[in-house]
N, C-alpha and C positions, 0 to 999 in steps of 0.2 A: 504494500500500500504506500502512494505519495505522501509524505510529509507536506507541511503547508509549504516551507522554502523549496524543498524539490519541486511543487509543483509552479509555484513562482517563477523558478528556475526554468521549469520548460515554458513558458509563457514567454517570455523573451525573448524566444525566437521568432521572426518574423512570419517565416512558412507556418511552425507549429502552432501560433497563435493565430492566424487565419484558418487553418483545419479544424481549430478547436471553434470558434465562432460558428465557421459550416457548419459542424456537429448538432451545434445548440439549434439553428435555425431549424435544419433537418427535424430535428427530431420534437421541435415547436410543432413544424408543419405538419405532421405523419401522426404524431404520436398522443392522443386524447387525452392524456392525462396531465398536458401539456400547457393546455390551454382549459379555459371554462368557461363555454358559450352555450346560451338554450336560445334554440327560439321557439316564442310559443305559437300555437295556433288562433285565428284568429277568430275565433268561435263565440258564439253569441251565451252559450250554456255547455257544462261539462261537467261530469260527474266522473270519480275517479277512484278505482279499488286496486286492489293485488290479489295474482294470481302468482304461484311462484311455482318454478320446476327442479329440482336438487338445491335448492336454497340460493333460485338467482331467481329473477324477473322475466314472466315468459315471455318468451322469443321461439316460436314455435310456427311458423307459417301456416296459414288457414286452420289458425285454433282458436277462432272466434267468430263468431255469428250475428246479425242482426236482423230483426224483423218486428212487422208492425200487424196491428189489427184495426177491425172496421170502427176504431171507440179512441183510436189515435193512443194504444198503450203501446209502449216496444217491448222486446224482449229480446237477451242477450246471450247466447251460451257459449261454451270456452272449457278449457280445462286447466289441471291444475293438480299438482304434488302435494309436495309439501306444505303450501300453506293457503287459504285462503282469508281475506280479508274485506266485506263491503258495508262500511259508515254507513249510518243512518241518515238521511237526509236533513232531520227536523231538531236532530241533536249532535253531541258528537261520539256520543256511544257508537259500540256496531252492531251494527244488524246480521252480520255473519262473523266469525274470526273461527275458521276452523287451523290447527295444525296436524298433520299425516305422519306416520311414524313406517309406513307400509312400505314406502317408494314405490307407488304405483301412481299411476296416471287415472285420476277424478275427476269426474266433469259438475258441471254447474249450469243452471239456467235459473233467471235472473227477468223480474218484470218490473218495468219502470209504468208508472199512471201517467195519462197523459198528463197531468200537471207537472211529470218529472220526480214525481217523489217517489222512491224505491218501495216497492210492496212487500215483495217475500224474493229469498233465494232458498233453491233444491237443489241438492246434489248427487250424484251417483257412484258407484267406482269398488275397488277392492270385493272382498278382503283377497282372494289370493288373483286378482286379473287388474289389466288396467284398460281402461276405455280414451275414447278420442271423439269429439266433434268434427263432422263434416259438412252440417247444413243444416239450415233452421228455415221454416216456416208455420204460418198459421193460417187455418183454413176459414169457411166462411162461418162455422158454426161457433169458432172463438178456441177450438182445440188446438196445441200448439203444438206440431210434429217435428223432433229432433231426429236428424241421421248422424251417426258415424260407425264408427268398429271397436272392437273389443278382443283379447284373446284373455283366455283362463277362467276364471268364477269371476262373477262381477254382481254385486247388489244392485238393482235398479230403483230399490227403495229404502234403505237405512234406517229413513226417520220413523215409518209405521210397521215397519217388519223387514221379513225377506222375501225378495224377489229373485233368484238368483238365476242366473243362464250361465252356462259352459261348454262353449262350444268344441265340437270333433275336431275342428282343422285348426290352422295355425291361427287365423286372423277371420273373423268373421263380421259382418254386418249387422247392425241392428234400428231399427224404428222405436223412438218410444214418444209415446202418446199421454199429453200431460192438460188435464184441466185447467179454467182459469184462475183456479187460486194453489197451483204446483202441485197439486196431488197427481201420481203418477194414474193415468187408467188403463195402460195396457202397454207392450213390449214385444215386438216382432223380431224372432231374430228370421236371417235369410242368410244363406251362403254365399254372397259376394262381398265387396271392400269395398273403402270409398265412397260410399253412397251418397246421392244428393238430392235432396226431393223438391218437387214442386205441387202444387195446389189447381187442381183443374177444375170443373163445372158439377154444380149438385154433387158435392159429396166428393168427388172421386180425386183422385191422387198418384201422379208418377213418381218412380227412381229411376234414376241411371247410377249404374256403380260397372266393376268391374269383377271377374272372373275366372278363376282356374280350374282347367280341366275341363267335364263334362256335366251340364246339369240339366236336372228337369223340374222349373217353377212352378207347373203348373200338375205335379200327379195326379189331381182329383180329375181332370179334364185330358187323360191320357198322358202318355209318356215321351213327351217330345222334348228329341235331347239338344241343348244349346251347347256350342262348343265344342271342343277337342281336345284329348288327351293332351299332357305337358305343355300347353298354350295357353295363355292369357286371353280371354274376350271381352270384351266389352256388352252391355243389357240393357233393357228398357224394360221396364216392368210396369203397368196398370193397375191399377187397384179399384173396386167399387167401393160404392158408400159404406160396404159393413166391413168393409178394411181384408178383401178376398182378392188374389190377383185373379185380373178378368183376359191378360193378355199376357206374353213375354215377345220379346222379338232380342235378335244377338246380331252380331257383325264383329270381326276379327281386327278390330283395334286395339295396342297395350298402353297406351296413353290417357290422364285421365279424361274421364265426359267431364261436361256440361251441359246443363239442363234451364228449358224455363219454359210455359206454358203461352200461348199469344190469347188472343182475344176470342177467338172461338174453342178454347178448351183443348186444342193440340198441343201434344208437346214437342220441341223441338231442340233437336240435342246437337254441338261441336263437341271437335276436338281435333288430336291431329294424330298422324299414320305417317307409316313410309312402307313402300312397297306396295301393298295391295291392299284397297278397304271395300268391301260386297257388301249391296245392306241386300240384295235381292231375296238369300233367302234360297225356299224352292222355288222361287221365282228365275226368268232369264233378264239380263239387263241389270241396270242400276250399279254397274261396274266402275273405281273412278281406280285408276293407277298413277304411281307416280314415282320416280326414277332413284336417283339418289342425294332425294332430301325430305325431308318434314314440312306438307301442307296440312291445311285446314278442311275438314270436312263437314258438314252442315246438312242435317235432315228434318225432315217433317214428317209425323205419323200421325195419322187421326184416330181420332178417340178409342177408337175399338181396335188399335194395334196395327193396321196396313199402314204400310209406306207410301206419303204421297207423294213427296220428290227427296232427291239426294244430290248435293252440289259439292265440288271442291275449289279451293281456292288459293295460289299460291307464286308465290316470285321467286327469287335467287337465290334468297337464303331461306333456313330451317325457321318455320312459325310453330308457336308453340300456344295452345291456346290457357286462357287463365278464367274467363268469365264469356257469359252473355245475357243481354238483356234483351226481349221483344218489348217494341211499341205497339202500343195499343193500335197505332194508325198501319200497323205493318209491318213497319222495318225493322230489323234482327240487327243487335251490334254485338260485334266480339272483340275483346281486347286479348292480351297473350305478350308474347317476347320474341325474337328476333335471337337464332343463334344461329353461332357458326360454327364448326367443328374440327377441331383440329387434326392438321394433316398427321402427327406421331400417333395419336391416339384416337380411335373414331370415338370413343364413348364421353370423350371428356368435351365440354362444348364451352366457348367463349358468347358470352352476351352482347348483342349490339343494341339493344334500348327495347323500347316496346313498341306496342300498336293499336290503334283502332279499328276498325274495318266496318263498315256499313252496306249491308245489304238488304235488297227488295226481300216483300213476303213471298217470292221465289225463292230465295235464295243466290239473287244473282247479284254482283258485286259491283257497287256504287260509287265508294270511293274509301279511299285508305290515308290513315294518317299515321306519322310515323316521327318518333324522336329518340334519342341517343343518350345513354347514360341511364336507364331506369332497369328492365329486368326484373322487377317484382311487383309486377303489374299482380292485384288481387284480386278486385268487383266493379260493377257496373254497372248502373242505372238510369232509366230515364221519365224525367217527371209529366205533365199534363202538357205541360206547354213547349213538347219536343226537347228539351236540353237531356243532354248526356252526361252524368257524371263519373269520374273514374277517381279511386282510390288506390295507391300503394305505397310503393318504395325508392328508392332513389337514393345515389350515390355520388359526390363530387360536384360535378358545374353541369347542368343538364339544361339544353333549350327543348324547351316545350311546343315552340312553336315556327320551327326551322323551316317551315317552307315558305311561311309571308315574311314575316320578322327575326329579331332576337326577342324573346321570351326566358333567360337564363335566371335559375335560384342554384345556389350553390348550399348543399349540404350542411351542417354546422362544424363537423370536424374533417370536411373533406374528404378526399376520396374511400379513405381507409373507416366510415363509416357510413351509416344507411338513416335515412330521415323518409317522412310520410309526406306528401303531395293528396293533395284534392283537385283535379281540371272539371274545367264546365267547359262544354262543347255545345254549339248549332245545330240544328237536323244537317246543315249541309257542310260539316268537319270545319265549322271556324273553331278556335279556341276562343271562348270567350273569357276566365278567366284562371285564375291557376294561384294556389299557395300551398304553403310549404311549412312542414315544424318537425324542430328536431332538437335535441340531444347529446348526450354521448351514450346513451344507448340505443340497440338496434328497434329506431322508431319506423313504424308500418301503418299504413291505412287496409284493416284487414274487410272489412265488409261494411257499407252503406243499403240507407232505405229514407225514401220520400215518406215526409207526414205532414200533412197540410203545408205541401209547399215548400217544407224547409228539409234539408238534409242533414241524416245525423248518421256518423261515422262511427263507427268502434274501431279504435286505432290504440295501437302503446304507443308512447312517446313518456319519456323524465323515468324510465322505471315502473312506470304504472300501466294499468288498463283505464283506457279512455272512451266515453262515450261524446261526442262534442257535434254542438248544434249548430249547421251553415244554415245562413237563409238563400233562398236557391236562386233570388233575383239581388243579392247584394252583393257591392264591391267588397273582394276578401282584402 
């Protein structure tokens, strides 16, 4: 170790004292610990809890959820380890503060009243599995339908008893079905991952999720097998009002879906493939191939499970899809990422930003929008009056809006960390406005939802879980 005068000593040198300055400045600019910058967002209302994972602050991509009901309440669900924490609104007690001793992965859903005051939190998880969120909505009857996965024993109800399910395979899927004041009413498991549901007409209800091997959804209505031995598929699954699958349909995609329902009760699912995607079926036709990259594909199925069209869509480099939203008036938007693959290694891929993409209720392709520096594109929504809004991630000095202008927000500790963004977008891909908050921790906009107007994001940012309220015609 230097002494203070040996280190004196080396300082006096011309060259070594310029390296040393470089050092400090380097490692000012790189290094977060360096510096202490927040920016906050600029949110009209925000409420704020802890969800933690081995005794840090989650950071856990698409492990949070948002959704709204016909009475303007939200609800939020997510998961969580070791600890959970959510204040009381009206005081400063908590209204939850659980700690885990298990190391398993707990989930939680969480109902705000429209006035924004916290109502009740339920949670699920253990004692020997651990469970995951993958998707949250609420239907027309005010029932709230969570999806995600689960392996091992898992309680789906703790607080009134046991509910337990433990599934045969590695990693399994599950529905569960919760009243408006968080009493659990019921719990589906199904053998696939990932799942994501959406909300169709009079009662009924889709998933998309994903699959291995060979299945058959529908035993009670014969035995038809989805799928292929040691392959991944991809699902669509229907549901009627007494919660029965009424259809299944598969196609040979390992990428995740996406899902969301249009205006007349179809659901209509992306995602993205390389090599070969068939929704045909026993059908002939409906073939979309494509060479050596990753495009976008885009279907529609009508209520009762038949295929009405199937589109692809794609440019030079690999698209990777992340969300989609339909308008009411039609038009289908997808957001996702932009990679590109490196020539030493096929599996490892470089990020070149994100994307928009808008297309007709065909599915045919409108126009595209595209900027540099993002990669954790999350959700995506659009309100009454055509705007677009997108939530995620962002890294360094990113324009937003590179085809008419400069649009640039830079990170808070630059490259070497990730901050959240909110864009509002035109029907016809203008930006209209764009902000940004961040941190030095890994801040995300993970899932948004329109409620009268305004937009409210569940996002981390400062170490916390965020809920923060935009109004959707204000300057951010």
């Amino acid at each position: 170790m230097l002494t203070s005068s040996q280190f004196c000593s080396f300082l006096v040198s011309p060259p070594k004292r310029i390296l040393f300055v470089a050092l400090i400045v380097f490692l000012s600019l790189v290094y977060p610990g360096c510096r202490n910058k927040l920016i906050e967002p600029p949110a009209s209302w925000r409420y704020s809890w802890q969800a933690s994972i081995r005794g840090t602050t989650l950071t856990v991509p698409n492990s949070m959820g948002i959704a709204s009901d016909s009475q303007g309440n939200i609800y939020v669900a997510g998961k969580y380890e070791s600890s959970l924490r959510f204040p009381s609104s009206s005081n400063g007690d908590d209204l939850v503060d659980i700690v885990e001793n298990d190391r398993r992965d707990h989930c939680y859903l969480a109902m705000f009243r429209a006035g924004r005051d916290i109502e009740w939190v339920c949670t699920w998880g253990g004692p020997e599995g651990s469970a995951d969120v993958r998707s949250l909505c609420v239907d027309e009857a005010g029932r709230i339908l969570v999806a995600g996965s689960f392996v091992g024993t898992v309680d789906f109800d703790p607080d009134s008893g046991w509910l337990e399910h433990s599934p045969r395979h590695e990693r399994i899927g599950y529905i569960a079905e919760f009243d408006q004041e968080g009493a659990i009413l019921q719990v589906r498991v199904l053998e696939i991952d990932d799942p994501i549901i959406a909300i169709g007409r009079y009662g009924t209800w889709f998933v998309a999720a994903s699959f291995s091997g060979e299945r058959s959804f529908q035993p009670e209505f014969g035995n038809e097998i989805h799928g292929s031995a040691d392959t991944t598929s991809t699902c669509l699954l229907g549901f009627n009002s007494a919660g029965q699958v009424s259809f299944a349909a598969s196609w040979n995609a390992t990428q995740p879906v996406f899902l969301d329902v249009d205006s007349e009760g179809c659901p209509i699912v992306c995602g993205s493939f390389e090599g070969q995607v068939d929704f045909s079926g026993s059908k002939e036709g409906d073939r979309h191939f494509t060479s050596d990259r990753e495009d976008i594909y885009l279907a529609r199925f009508h209520e009762s499970g038949e295929l009405d069209w199937a589109n692809t869509w794609g440019e030079v480099q690999n698209y990777r899809c992340s969300a989609i939203a339909v308008d009411r008036e039609g038009p289908i938007y997808i957001s996702g990422s932009r990679l590109d693959i490196l020539e030493y290694e096929a599996t490892h891929h470089i990020n070149l930003g994100d994307f928009l993409v808008k297309f007709d209720d065909h599915g045919h392709h409108v126009w595209s929008r595209f900027w540099e520096g993002g990669g954790r594109n999350a959700s995506i929504t659009v309100n009454e009056s055509e705007k677009i809004f997108i939530t995620g991630g962002f890294d360094g000095t990113v324009d937003f809006d590179p085809d008419v202008g400069i649009e640039e927000r830079t990170s808070a500790y630059g490259q070497w960390d990730v901050d959240a963004y909110l864009c509002k977008y035109s029907s016809d891909g203008a930006l209209l406005d764009v902000c940004t908050w961040g941190s030095n921790s890994r801040d995300k906009g993970y899932d948004l939802v329109v409620v009268s107007g305004d937009i409210y994001v569940v996002s981390y940012w400062n170490s916390e879980c965020y809920i923060l309220r935009f109004g959707s015609g204000d300057e951010w």
